[in-house]
N, C-alpha and C positions, 0 to 999 in steps of 0.2 A: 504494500500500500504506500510506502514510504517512496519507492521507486517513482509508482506513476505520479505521485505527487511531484515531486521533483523533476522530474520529465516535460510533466504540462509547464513549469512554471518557468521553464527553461523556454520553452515552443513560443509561449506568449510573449516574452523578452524579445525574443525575435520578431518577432510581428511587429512590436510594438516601437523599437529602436531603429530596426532597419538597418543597424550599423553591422562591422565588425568586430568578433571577439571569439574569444578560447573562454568556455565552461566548465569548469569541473564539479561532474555527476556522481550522487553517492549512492549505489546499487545497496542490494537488499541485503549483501555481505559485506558492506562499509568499504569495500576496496572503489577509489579515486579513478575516475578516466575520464578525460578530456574530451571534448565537442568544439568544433569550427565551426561559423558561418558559412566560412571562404570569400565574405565580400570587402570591400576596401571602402574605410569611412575615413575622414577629415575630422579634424579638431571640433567643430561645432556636430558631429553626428550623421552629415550629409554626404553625397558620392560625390567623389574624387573626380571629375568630370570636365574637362576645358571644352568641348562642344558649344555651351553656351557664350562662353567666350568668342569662340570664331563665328557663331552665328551673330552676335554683335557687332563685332567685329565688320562684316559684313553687309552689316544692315547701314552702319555707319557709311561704308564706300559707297552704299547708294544714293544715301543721301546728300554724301559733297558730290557724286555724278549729277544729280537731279538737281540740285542750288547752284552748278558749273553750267546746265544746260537751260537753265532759267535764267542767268547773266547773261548769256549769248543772247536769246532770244530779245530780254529785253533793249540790247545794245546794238541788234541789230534791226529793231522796231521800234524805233520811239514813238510815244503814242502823238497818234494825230497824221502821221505817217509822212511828214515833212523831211524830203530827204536833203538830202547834203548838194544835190543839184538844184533842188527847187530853193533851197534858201539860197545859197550863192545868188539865182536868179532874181530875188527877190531881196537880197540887199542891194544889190546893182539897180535896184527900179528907185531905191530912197537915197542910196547915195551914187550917182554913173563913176564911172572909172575902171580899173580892174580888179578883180580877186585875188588877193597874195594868200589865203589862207580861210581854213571852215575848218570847224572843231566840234563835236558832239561835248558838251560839257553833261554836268552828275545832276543840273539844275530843270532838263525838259529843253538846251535851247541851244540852237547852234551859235557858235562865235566865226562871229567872219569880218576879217579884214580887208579893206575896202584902201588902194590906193587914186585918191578922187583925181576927178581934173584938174584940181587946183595944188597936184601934187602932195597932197598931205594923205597919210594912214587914218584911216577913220575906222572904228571900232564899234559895229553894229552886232543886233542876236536877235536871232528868229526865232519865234517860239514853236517847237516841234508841233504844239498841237492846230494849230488855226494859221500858223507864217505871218504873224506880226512881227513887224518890224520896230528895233527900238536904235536910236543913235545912241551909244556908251562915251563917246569919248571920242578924241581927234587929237593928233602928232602935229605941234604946233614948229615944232623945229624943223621947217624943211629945207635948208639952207645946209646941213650936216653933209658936207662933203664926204663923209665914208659911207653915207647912204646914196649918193647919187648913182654910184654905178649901180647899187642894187636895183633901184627902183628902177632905171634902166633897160636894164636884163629882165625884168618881169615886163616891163612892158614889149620890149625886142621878142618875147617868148614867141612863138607860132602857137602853141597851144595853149590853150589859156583854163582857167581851172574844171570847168564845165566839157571841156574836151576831153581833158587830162581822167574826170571820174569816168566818163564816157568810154573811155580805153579802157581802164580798170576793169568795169563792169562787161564791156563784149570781154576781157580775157577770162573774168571768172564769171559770170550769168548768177551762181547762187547764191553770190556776196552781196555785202550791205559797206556802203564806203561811212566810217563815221569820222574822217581826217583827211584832210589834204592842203598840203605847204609846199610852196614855192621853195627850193633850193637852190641858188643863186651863189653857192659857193664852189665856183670853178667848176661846176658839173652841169647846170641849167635844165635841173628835171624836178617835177613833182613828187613830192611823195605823199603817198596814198596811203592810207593803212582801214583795213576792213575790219571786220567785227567777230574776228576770231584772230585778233593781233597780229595778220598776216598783212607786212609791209611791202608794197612796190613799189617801182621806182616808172615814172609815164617818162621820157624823154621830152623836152620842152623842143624839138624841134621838129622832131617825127613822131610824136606819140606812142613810140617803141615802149612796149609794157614786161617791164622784165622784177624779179623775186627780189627782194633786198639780200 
């Protein structure tokens, strides 16, 4: 009687811990012998298991893939759908001259610099969703002889900025242009950069579209 009593009270410990452990059972003739689980437990009583870990692990990667593929998206649609061509065009209607430069800024609005007829840098931003136009500010010193060749050369260009996204876009079709700056230094090309930080380079004379 003493046996099965000890037995069950053994079976339930089991059940009930779920853990690992060695038992020692006292038979009906007081002679000692040992019982195993054979499972493997940790310090708190739980299985020894890193599964959970890599499936976190994992679940994590999908998440910075999915927050990586929602910065695309939105970087390469700004809402209102104002793109990098149609703003250019449309600060050239408030201030005429040429485009040395358009920037997608973190604010909803393009930055485009505008060099007027009257020779000065003017600093307008279209607003991505509707293409209002605002004047920021004007480059009062035109007179800076280390800018005259620049200004120059932007204006000497053959292809001028609206051309230059116009290459970009027939070289890649799937792209979104959120940058494009006049380079004027000994090289006389655009550069373009799209919405998956892939930079080109347009040639300012033949609109030759090549990788940075």
């Amino acid at each position: 009687m003493k046996r099965k009593l000890v037995i069950a009270t053994l079976t339930a410990a089991v059940l009930v811990g779920g853990g690992a452990y060695t038992a020692v059972a006292v038979s009906g003739d007081d002679a000692p012998r040992t019982t195993s689980t054979g499972a493997v437990a940790d310090e708190d009583g739980g299985r020894d298991d890193d599964r959970g870990d890599d499936r976190d692990d994992a679940r994590d990667d999908r998440d910075d893939a999915r927050d990586d593929a929602r910065d695309d998206r939105d970087r390469a649609a700004p809402a209102g759908g104002v793109t990098a061509a149609q703003a250019a065009a449309a600060a050239l209607g408030k201030t005429p001259g040429t485009v040395e430069s358009v920037d997608l800024d973190d604010d909803g609005h393009w930055e485009v610099e505008v060099l007027g007829r009257d020779d000065r840098e003017h600093e307008l931003t279209v607003d991505t969703s509707d293409g209002t136009v605002r004047v920021t500010g004007k480059d009062d010193d035109s007179d800076d002889s280390d800018d005259a060749g620049d200004r120059k050369a932007l204006r000497d260009a053959r292809t001028d900025a609206g051309e230059a996204i116009a290459a970009a876009l027939k070289a890649h079709p799937d792209a979104k242009v959120t940058s494009v700056d006049f380079d004027d230094d000994g090289a006389d090309h655009w550069e373009v950069e799209l919405h998956d930080d892939r930079e080109l380079h347009v040639d300012a004379r033949t609109a030759a579209v090549s990788a940075d």
